[in-house]
C-alpha angles and dihedrals in degrees: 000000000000085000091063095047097049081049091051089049090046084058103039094047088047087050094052099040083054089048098054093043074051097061101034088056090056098049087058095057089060087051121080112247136207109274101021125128114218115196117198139180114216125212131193135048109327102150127105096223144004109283085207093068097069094098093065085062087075108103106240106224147126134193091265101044148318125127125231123242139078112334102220086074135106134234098327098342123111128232121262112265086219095072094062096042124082097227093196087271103189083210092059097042115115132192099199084055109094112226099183154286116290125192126192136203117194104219092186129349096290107015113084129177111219126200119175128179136179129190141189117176117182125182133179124190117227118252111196116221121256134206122245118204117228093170088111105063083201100043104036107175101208121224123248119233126243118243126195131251096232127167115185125181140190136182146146133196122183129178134200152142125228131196109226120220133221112233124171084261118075089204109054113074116173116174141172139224151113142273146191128209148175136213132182128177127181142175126193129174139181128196125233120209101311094180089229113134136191109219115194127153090311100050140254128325142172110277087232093068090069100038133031109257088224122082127167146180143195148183127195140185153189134195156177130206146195105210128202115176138149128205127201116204106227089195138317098336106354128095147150126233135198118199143159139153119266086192143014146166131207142188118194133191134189133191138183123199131198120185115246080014133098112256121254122229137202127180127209135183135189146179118186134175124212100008132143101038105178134166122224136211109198141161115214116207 
């Protein structure tokens, strides 16, 4: 009889010994570890500024008149930078909008290093205009309109490192770090023949003639992040991540650029709490 007892304890001590090696070896596989990627694909607002708002970077000028700066101003005011900037608004922000792809490297159990980018690439071939002939009432040949050759660009890179922290729950990882990043846009655009002519004393040219068919403009910016985020493993691989910024500085330029005419230049700053909340969807391998 003692035999068996000392058997039954034998048994219930291995089982338990197995169950709670169980259970620890499944807790490590909820926990980032030294040497995993993590791939994650990052929803929500995370860009610095409105991509929409490039057309306004084209200088607005003839050969007769026009001045060159920010259209939403007045007389010889320009317009406010911070029209044209998307300042992290929580109210503009949007999930089903795709910030970007981040990929993560774990340099030591709780120490990752983080890159993003984001890109949008647009490109529109010229189409000269063509005459059209209305000399016949009854067989009018109608003219075909000009297009612009335009080429706009987008894109965004950040970089950071964040420090992961233990809770009760494996699968629940929240950390915290920084991060600086860089975004440019552009638009530039050159006209082809427009067949639109200025006629003073002398006659009539080509406006081409008075002004250069090519016209750009571009905004940059830096900047520099605290992060706070936290990640839940669904299960072996998948999780889902929260993460926005408590403070940020930024430093913003535009710059419009007429061909044959000095750049203007306008400068922007700005310090923000709270801003770029996303959500992420990653897989960790």
């Amino acid at each position: 009889m003692i035999k068996r007892l000392y058997t039954l304890l034998i048994l219930l001590c291995s089982t338990a010994l197995i169950w709670a090696q169980d259970y620890d070896n499944r807790g490590d596989v909820f926990i980032p570890k030294k040497g995993q990627w993590q791939v994650s694909l990052v929803l929500g607002n995370g860009t610095f500024y409105n991509e929409n708002t490039t057309n306004y970077l084209l200088p607005q000028y003839s050969n007769t008149g026009g001045s060159i700066g920010l259209p939403n101003g007045s007389g010889e005011t320009s317009g406010d930078l911070g029209t044209y900037l998307n300042l992290g608004s929580l109210n503009n922000n949007s999930l089903v909008n795709i910030a970007g792809i981040q990929g993560k490297y774990f340099v030591t159990d709780r120490w990752d290093i983080n890159v993003m980018f984001s890109m949008n690439i647009s490109v529109t071939p010229k189409k000269d205009f063509v005459e059209g002939d209305y000399m016949v009432e009854d067989l009018v040949i109608p003219s075909q309109k000009y297009i612009n050759a335009q080429m706009t660009n987008n894109w965004m890179a950040t970089i950071g490192s964040n420090y992961y922290s233990r809770t009760g729950n494996e699968r629940i990882n929240p950390y915290l770090g920084g991060a600086a990043g860089f975004q440019m846009a552009r638009i530039e655009i050159n006209q082809p023949y427009t067949g639109e002519v200025y006629e003073d004393e002398k006659g009539a040219l080509p406006t081409q003639v008075y002004i250069a068919s090519g016209k750009a403009g571009q905004m940059f910016g830096f900047k520099v992040a605290a992060v706070a985020g936290i990640e839940y493993t669904l299960t072996k691989g998948l999780l889902l991540g929260f993460e926005l910024h408590p403070f940020a500085y930024r430093y913003d330029v535009i710059q419009l650029c007429p061909k044959g005419f000095d750049t203007y230049r306008a400068n922007h700053h700005n310090i923000k709490l709270l801003e770029m909340p996303v959500l992420k969807l990653g897989m960790r391998f």
